[in-house]
N, C-alpha and C positions, 0 to 999 in steps of 0.2 A: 348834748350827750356825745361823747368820743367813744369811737370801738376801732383803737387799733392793739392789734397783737406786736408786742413788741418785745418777746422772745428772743432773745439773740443766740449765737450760734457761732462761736469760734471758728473760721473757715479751716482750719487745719484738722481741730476736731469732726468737722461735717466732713469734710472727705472722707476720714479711717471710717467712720460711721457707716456713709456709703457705702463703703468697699465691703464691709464687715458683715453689709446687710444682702448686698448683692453677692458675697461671698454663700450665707446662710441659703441664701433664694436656690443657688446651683447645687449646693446638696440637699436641698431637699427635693428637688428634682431627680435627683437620683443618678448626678452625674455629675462631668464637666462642662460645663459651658462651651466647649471647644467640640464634645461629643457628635460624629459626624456619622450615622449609622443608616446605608441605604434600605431599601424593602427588600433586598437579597441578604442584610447582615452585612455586608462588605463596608470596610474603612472609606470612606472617599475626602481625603485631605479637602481637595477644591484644589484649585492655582495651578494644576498636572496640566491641562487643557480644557479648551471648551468641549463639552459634551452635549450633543445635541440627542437629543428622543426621537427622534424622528418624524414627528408632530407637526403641521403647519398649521396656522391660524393668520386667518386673513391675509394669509400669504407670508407671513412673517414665523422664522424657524422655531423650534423649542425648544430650549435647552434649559441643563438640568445643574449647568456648572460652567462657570465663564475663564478665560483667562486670555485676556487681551493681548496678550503678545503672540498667539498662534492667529490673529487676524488678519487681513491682508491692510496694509496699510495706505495712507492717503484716501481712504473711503469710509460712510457711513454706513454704521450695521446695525439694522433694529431685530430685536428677539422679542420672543415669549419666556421669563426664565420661569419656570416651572418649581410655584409654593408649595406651602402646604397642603394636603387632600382634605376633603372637603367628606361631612358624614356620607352624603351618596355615593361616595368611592373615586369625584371628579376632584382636579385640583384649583387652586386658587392661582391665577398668573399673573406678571408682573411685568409690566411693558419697561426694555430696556433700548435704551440707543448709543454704541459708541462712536464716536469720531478719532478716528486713529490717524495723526498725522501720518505725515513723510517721511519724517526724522524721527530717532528717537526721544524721547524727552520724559518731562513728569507727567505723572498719572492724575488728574483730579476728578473728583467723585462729586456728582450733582445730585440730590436725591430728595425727594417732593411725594409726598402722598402717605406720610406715615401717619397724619389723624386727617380722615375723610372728610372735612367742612372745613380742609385749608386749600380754596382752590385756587387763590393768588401766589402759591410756591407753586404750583402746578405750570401755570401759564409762565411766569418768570424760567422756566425750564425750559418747555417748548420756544422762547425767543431767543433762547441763547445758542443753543445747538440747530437753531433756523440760520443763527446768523457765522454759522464757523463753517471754514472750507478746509477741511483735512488735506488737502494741496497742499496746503501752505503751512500745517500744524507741525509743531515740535514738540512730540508727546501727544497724551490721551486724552481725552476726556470721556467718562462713563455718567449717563443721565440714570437716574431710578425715577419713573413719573410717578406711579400709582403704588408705593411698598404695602400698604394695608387696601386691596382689593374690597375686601368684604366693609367697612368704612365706607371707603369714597362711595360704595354701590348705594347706600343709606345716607349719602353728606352727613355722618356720626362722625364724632370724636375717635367712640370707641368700637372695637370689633365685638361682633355680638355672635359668644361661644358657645355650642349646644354641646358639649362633650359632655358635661357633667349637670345639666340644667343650662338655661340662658346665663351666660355670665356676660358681663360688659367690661372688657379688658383694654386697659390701654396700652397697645406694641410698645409705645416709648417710656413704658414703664420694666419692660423684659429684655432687652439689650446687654451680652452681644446674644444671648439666646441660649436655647440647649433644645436640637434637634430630638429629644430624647423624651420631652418632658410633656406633663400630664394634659396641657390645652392648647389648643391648636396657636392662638398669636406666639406663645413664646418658643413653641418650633418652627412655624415659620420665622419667624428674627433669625434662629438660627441658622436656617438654610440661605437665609438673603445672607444675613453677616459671613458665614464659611464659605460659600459658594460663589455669590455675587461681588461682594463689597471689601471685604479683609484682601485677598489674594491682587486685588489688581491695584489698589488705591495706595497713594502716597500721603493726598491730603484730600478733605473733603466738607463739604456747606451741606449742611441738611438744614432743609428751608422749611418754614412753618408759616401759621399766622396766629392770630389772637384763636381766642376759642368762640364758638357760637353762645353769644349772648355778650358778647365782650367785643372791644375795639382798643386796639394801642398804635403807641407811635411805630415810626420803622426804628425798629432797632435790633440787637442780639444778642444772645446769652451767650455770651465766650470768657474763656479760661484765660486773661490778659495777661496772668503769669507766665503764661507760656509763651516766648518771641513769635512762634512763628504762625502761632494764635494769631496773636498781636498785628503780628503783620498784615493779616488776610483782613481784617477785623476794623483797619484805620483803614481801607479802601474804596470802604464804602457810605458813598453822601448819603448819611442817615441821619436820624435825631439822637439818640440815645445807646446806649452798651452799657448791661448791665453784665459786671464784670463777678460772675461768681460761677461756681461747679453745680447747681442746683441739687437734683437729687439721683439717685441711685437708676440705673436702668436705661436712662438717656442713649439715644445714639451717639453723638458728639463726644460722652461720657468714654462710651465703650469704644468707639474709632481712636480716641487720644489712646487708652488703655491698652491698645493693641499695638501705638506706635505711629499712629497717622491723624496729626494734628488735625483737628474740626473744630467747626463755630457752628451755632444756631441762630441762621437770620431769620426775623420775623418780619411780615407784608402783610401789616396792618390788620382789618377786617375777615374776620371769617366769611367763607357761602359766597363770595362775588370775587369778580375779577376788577381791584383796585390798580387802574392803572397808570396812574400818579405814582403810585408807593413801587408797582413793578417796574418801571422803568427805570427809578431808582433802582433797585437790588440788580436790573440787569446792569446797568454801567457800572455797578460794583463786582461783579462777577467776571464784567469781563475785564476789570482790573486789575482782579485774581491773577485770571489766565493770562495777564502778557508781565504781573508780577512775577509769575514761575517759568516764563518763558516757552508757553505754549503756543498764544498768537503774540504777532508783530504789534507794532503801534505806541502810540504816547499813552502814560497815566491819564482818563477822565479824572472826572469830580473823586475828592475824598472825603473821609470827615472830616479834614483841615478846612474843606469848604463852609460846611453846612456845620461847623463848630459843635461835631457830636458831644454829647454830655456822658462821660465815664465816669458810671454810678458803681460801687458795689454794694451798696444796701439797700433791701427792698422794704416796706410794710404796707401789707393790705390794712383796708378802712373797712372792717365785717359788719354786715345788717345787723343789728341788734333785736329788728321787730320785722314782721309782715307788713306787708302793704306797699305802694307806689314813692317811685325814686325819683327824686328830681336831683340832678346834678347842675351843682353849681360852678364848676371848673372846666378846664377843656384839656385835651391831649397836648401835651410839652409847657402846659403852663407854669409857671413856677410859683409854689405856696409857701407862704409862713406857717412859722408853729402858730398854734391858735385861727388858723383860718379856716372857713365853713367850707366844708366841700359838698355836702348833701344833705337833701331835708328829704325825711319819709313820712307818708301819710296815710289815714286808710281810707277806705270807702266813703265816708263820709266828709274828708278834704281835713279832715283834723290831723295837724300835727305830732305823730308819735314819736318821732328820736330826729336829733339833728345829728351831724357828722363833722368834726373835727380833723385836722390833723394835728399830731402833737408836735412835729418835728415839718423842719423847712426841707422841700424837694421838688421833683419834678412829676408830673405825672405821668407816667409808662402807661396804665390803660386805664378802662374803665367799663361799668357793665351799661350796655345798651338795652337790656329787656328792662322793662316800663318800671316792672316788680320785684321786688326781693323776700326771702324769708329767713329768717334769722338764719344767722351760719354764713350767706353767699358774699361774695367778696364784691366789692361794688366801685369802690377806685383802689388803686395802687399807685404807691408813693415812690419816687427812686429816690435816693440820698447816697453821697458820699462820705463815709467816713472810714475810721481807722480799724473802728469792730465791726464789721460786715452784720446786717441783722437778715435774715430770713431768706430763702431759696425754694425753699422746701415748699408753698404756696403758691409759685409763680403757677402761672396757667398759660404754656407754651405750648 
């Protein structure tokens, strides 16, 4: 039995789609997306200066609005930026660190914690900014560790909203935000996006991993149409780049959209610190930063090395039945059309659907929970070809 979805999806057409849909999302919020309204009523652009609350926590300042070039340069500065409020009337905060060279230079944006059970983009953050001395920097760097608080506090995907009943929202689905709007993740995005992230950044990696129940290679979702995408994207010794604009609301999405080229690298395993996969994404990272000429130093490892595989077409292989997954494939293997990937069975060790692939690819991930029930996505195929098929089901 084969269950893939092989819908395809003109990529020119999925973008207007995108745009059309995230367009609808901002008015029905009852605004602009850009919409930046304090608790006094007051306009506040963001990018004027840092503004601090006067707030300390664990000794580290609070601020309500960043902007990197009123900082003292050649040293690190870690803050509280101060989220969304919370129904008790407290806020939600968001650990930030910049590294402000000597000189001036580019701006790059590190940013890790947008679905709480990615804690390998987490760690991958913390080594890199351990490992930079703004002595010697030419240009910025700005870390976001924890963007979705309420997440990482639950290792959940998603944020879990009580404004209108429990809702379980995913941030990287509400991007760039709208400070304005009915539930608390998609005002917070918009106070990170206007406040923190838009105003100081030139380019920027927001880092993910597989989702909890799933496992993939190191790879990432970037926009390879775009050069300078492209650029950041070939520098890192990975396996796989799946080259397509996924879906509407992304961060990545909304940072290009605003003017400031991003990629979405993913590090592996959800819930653990893989640090195989991290130590990769850091020598990729730091190849960013002496590509843009922030640190000194020779290019490490690239995908030239590690002979990344530049797919743009995706299709998941979906349960068709209940019951127990046995995979028969592994991450980065390469399938034929017609070959088995999974057999499902139920309680009783009886065989109920076998799993196919129709088309020859790579594998990008696959699900690690035991079970499945009809609907869950269970392997994912990468493939290259000329009609891009599917985005819109990736689980990043």
């Amino acid at each position: 039995m084969t269950a893939i979805n092989e819908t395809g999806l003109d990529r020119r057409s999925f973008m207007i789609a995108s745009a059309s849909t995230a367009g609808a999302a901002v008015a029905l919020l009852g605004g602009s997306a850009n919409a930046q309204t304090t608790s006094s009523g007051s306009a506040d652009a963001g990018g004027n200066e840092t503004v601090y609350t006067g707030d300390i926590i664990d000794g580290k300042q609070v601020i309500s609005a960043l902007d990197v070039s009123d900082l003292e340069p050649g040293k690190t500065h870690s803050f509280y930026f101060r989220g969304v409020q919370m129904p008790g009337g407290q806020h939600w905060y968001v650990s930030v660190m910049v590294a402000k060279g000597a000189a001036p230079g580019k701006r790059l944006g590190l940013i890790s914690g947008v679905h709480g059970d990615e804690m390998s983009s987490i760690r991958t953050l913390q080594m890199v900014m351990k490992a930079l001395d703004p002595a010697s920097m030419s240009g910025t760097v700005v870390a976001v560790f924890d963007l979705s608080r309420p997440a990482i506090e639950s290792m959940g995907r998603r944020w879990a909203n009580s404004g209108r009943g429990i809702d379980l929202i995913d941030i990287n689905r509400a991007f760039p935000g709208n400070e304005n709007a009915p539930d608390a993740p998609t005002r917070h995005a918009g106070l990170v996006f206007n406040r923190l992230l838009r105003p100081n950044l030139d380019y920027a990696l927001d880092f993910h991993t597989a989702a909890t129940g799933m496992d993939a290679t190191a790879f990432h979702l970037a926009r390879m149409d775009l050069p300078e995408v492209r650029a950041m994207a070939e520098l890192f010794p990975i396996d796989q780049i799946f080259d397509n604009p996924a879906y509407p609301g992304l961060l990545a999405n909304a940072l290009i959209d605003a003017g400031i080229p991003a990629l979405t690298p993913e590090i592996g395993n959800p819930r653990i610190f893989d640090y195989e996969m991290i130590d990769r994404f850091v020598e990729g990272t730091m190849n960013v930063l002496k590509h843009h000429g922030i640190i000194p130093g020779p290019i490490g490892r690239t995908g030239k090395d590690t002979e990344v595989f530049v797919a743009d077409g995706l299709f998941p292989i979906i349960a068709t039945q209940g019951g127990f997954v046995e995979l028969v494939v592994e991450l980065n293997e390469k399938v034929t059309a017609g070959q088995k990937v999974a057999v499902q069975t139920n309680t009783f060790g009886e065989v109920v659907a076998e799993y196919t692939a129709d088309r020859a690819g790579e594998v990008g991930a696959r699900r690690t929970d035991a079970t499945a029930e009809p609907g869950t996505p269970i392997v994912f195929i990468l493939f290259d070809s000329a009609d891009p098929v599917g985005g819109d089901v990736l689980v990043e």
